[in-house]
C-alpha positions in Angstrom: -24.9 -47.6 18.4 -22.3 -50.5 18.8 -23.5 -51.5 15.6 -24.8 -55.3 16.7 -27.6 -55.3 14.7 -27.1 -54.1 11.2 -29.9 -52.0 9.4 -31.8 -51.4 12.6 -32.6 -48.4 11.8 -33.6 -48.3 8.1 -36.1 -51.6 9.3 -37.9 -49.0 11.9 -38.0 -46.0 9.3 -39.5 -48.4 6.8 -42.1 -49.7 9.0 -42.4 -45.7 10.7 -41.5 -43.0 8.5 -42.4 -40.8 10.8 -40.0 -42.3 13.7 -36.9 -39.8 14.9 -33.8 -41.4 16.4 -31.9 -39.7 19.1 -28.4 -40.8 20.1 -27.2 -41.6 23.6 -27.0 -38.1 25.9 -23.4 -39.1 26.7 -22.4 -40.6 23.1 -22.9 -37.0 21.8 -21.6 -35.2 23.7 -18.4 -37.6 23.3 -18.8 -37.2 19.7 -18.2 -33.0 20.3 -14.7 -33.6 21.2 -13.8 -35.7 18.3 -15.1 -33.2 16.0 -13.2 -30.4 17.3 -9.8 -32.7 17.2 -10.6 -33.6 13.6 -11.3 -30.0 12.4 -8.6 -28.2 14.2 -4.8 -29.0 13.3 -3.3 -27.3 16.3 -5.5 -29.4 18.7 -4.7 -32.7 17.1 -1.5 -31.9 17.2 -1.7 -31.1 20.7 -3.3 -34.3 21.2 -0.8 -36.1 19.1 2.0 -34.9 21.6 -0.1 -35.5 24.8 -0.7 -39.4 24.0 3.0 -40.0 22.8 4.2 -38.0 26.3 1.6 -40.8 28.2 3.0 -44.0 26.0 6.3 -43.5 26.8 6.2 -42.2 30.5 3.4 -45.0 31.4 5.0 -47.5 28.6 6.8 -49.3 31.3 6.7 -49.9 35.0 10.1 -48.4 35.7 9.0 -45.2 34.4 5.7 -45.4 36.3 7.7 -45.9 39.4 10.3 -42.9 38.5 7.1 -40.6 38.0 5.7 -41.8 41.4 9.2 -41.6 42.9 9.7 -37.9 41.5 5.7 -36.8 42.7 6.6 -38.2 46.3 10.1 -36.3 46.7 8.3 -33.1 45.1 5.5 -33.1 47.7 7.3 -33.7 50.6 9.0 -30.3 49.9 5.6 -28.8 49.4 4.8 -30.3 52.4 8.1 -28.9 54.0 7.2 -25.6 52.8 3.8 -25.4 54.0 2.6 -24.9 50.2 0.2 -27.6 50.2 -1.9 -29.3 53.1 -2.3 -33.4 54.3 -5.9 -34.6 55.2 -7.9 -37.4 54.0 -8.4 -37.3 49.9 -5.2 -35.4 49.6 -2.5 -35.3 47.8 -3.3 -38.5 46.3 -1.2 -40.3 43.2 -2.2 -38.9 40.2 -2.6 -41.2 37.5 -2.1 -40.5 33.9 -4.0 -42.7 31.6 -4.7 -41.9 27.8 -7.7 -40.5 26.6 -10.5 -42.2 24.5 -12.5 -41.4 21.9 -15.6 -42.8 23.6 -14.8 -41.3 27.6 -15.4 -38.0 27.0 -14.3 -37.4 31.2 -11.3 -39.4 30.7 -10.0 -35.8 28.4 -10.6 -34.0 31.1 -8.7 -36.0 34.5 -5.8 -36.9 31.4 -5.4 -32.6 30.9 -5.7 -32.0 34.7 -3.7 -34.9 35.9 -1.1 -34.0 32.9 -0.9 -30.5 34.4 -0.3 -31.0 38.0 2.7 -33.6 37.1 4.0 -31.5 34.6 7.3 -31.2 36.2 7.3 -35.2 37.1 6.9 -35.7 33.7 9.7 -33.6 32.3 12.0 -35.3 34.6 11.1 -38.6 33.7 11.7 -38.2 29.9 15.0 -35.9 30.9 16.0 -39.1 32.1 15.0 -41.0 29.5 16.7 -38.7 27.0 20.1 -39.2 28.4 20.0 -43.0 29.3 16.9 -44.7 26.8 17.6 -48.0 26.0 18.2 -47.5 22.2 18.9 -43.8 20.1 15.3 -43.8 19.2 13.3 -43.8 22.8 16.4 -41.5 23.3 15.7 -38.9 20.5 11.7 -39.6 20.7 12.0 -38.5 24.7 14.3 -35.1 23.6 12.0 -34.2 21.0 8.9 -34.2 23.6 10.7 -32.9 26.1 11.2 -29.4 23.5 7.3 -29.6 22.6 5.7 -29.7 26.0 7.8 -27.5 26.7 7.1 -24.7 24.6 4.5 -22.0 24.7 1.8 -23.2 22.0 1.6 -26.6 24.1 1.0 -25.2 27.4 -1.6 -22.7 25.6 -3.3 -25.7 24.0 -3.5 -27.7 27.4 -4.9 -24.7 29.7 -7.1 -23.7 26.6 -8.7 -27.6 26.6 -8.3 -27.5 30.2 -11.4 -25.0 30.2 -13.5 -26.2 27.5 -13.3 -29.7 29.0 -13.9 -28.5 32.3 -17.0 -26.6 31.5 -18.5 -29.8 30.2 -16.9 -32.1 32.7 -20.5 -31.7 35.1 -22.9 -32.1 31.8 -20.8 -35.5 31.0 -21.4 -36.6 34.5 -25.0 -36.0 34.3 -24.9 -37.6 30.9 -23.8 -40.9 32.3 -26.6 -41.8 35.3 -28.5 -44.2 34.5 -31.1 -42.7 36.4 -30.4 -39.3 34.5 -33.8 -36.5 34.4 -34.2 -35.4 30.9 -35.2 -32.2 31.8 -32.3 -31.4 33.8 -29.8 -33.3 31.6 -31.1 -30.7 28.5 -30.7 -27.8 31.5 -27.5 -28.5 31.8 -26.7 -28.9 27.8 -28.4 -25.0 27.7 -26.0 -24.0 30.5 -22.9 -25.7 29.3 -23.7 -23.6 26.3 -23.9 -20.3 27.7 -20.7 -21.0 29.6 -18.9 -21.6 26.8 -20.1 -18.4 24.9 -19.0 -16.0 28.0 -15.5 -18.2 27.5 -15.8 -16.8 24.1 -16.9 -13.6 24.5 -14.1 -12.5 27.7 -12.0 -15.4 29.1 -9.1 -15.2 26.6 -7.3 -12.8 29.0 -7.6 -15.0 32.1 -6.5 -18.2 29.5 -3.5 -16.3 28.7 -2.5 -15.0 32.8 -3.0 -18.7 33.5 -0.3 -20.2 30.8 1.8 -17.2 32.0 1.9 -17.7 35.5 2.6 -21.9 34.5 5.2 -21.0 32.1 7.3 -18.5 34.6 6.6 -21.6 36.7 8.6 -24.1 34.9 10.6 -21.7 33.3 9.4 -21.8 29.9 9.8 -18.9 27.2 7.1 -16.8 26.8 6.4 -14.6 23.6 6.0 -10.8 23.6 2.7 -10.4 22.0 1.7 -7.2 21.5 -1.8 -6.7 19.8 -1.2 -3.2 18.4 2.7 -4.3 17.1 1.0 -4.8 13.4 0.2 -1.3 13.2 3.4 0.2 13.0 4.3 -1.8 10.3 3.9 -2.5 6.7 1.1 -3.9 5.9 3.4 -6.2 3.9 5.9 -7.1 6.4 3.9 -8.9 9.5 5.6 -9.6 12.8 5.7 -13.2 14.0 5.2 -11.8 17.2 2.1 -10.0 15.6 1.2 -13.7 14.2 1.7 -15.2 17.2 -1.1 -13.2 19.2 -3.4 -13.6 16.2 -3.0 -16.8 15.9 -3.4 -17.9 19.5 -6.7 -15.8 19.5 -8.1 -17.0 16.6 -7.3 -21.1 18.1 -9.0 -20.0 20.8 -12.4 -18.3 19.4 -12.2 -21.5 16.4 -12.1 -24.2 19.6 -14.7 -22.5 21.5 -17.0 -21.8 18.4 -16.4 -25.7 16.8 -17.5 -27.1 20.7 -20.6 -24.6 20.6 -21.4 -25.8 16.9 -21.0 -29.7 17.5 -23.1 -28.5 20.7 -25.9 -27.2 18.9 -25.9 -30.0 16.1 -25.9 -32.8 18.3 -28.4 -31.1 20.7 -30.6 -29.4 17.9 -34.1 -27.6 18.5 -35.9 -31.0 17.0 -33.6 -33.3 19.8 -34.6 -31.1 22.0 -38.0 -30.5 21.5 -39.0 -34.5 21.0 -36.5 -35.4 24.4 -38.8 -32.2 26.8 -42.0 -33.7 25.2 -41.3 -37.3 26.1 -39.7 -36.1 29.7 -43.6 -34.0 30.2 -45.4 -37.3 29.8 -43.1 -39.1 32.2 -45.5 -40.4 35.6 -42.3 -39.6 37.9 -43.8 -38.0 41.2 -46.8 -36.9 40.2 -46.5 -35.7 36.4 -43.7 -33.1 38.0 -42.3 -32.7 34.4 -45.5 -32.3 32.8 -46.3 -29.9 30.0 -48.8 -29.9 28.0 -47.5 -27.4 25.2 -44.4 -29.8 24.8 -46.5 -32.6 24.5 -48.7 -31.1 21.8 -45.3 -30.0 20.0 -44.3 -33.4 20.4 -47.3 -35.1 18.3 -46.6 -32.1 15.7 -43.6 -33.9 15.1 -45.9 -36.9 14.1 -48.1 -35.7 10.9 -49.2 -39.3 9.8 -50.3 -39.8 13.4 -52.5 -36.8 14.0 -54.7 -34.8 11.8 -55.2 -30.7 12.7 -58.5 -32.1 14.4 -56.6 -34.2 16.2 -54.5 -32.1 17.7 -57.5 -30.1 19.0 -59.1 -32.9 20.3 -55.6 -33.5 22.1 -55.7 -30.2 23.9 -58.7 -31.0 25.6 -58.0 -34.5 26.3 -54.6 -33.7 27.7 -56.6 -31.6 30.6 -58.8 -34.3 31.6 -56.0 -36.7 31.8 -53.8 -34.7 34.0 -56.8 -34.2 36.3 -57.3 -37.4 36.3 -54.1 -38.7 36.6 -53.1 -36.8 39.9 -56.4 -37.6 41.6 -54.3 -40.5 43.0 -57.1 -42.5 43.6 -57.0 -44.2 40.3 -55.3 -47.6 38.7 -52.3 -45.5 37.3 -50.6 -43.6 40.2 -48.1 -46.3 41.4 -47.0 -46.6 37.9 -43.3 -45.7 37.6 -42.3 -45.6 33.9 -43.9 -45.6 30.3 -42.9 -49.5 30.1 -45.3 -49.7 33.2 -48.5 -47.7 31.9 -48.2 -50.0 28.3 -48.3 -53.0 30.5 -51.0 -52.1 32.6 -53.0 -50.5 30.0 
């Protein structure tokens, strides 16, 4: 995967054809994100905007210590006001750090973090606008300062604000070493299905969210009214009209690219050959085990086993388990497959 040994895999395929490759958990599910950036303009844009707002505000340490500065003064009036609460984890800094490609949680703290020092943020390039060292930090500052501030960027950060966090947990499962494949591919199936119902009837708690933030920070929100199309030439289409169209149809193309990369990088084969190998791990007593998967598993395997084979298998799988949970026998403080080779 980091592409230290050149080849690798066309040497294995050439001495296996039958061999299947399966990429890191976590590497594909990184991989999902950068898919839906590269297919969907509005998002990269959004991107685009959200690393050139964390350059310049984290680009020196005077304008780290404005945006620490700005976070203190605003929570001690929280505080004062009774809006938020001290205790031990609290109200900690929030740092902003730029995404990666390849840290598919670092999208989502970046978006959270972003959001709670929104306001921070604003002041810093305010400031930055008015006394930048040069005209161009100057006019680069003013010019974000107008497109975080607008409607379709604070639609695009709540929107990726709930895709990422729906995947956030899966990621984090992803990433243990000591990760159960079983559960891990769970997870993928429920990250799924969580998606879908943000598909099929989230839009309208996405939309009451970027509302309540933009009356928040007193940004301009668009009428959109989603029967305003009707009443007019079929010729002659509001923007207004556009606008509501247009938001909905980022939102179902987001969701439905995340479930597609999803289901690619994740596919029935993936899934099938990762639950077979997980049903002949030895891992407290054959807990995993299946013998279904495993037999789907050497169908995978044509060169290796014949039809007769595979008959022979479901009969020999039996006597193995049996055998295998006695307890009694050589095998039953073996821990992984590296362990039963070695033994055997």
């Amino acid at each position: 995967m980091q592409g230290e040994f050149n080849g690798l895999k066309t040497l294995i395929m050439n001495d296996t054809p039958s061999a299947y490759s399966v990429h890191c958990f976590a590497h594909q599910l990184q991989l999902t994100l950068v898919a839906v950036v590269k297919k969907h303009h509005e998002v990269d844009q959004f991107f685009d905007i959200l690393a050139n707002v964390l350059n310049i505000v984290g680009g020196s340490f005077e304008c780290r210590e404005m945006l620490r500065d700005d976070q203190t003064e605003k929570l001690e009036e929280l505080l004062m006001l009774g809006e938020v609460h001290t205790g031990s984890g609290l109200n900690q800094e929030l740092g902003l750090q730029r995404a990666g490609d390849t840290r598919w949680s670092s999208h989502f703290k970046t978006v959270r973090n972003f959001i709670k020092s929104f306001s921070s943020i604003i002041h810093v390039l305010e400031v930055l606008a008015k006394e930048g060292s040069n005209y161009q930090e100057k006019s680069l500052a003013k010019s974000l300062v107008d497109d975080i501030r607008s409607y379709e960027f604070v639609y695009t950060l709540y929107l990726m604000l709930k895709v990422l966090a729906i995947t956030h947990d899966l990621n984090m499962a992803l990433q243990r070493k000591d990760q159960d494949i079983v559960t891990a591919m769970n997870l993928v199936g429920f990250t799924k299905r969580q998606l879908q119902s943000m598909r099929d009837s989230k839009w309208d708690s996405l939309v009451k969210d970027v509302s309540l933030f933009c009356a928040k920070h007193d940004i301009v929100i668009p009428e959109m009214n989603k029967n305003y199309a009707l009443e007019k030439s079929k010729r002659k289409i509001s923007s207004i009209t556009y606008s509501y169209h247009l938001r909905v149809e980022i939102f179902n193309a987001v969701i439905d690219l995340q479930l597609g990369e999803l289901n690619s990088h994740f596919d029935e084969v993936n899934t099938d050959l990762l639950l077979g190998m997980a049903s002949l791990s030895l891992d407290n007593s054959f807990v995993n085990y299946d013998k279904n998967r495993i037999i789907k598993l050497a169908t995978f395997y044509q060169d290796e086993f014949s039809d007769s084979m595979l008959t022979d298998l479901s009969f020999e799988l039996d006597n193995y388990i049996d055998y295998m949970r006695q307890g009694n026998n050589d095998f039953s403080k073996l821990k992984r497959h590296g362990d039963f080779q070695r033994h055997w």
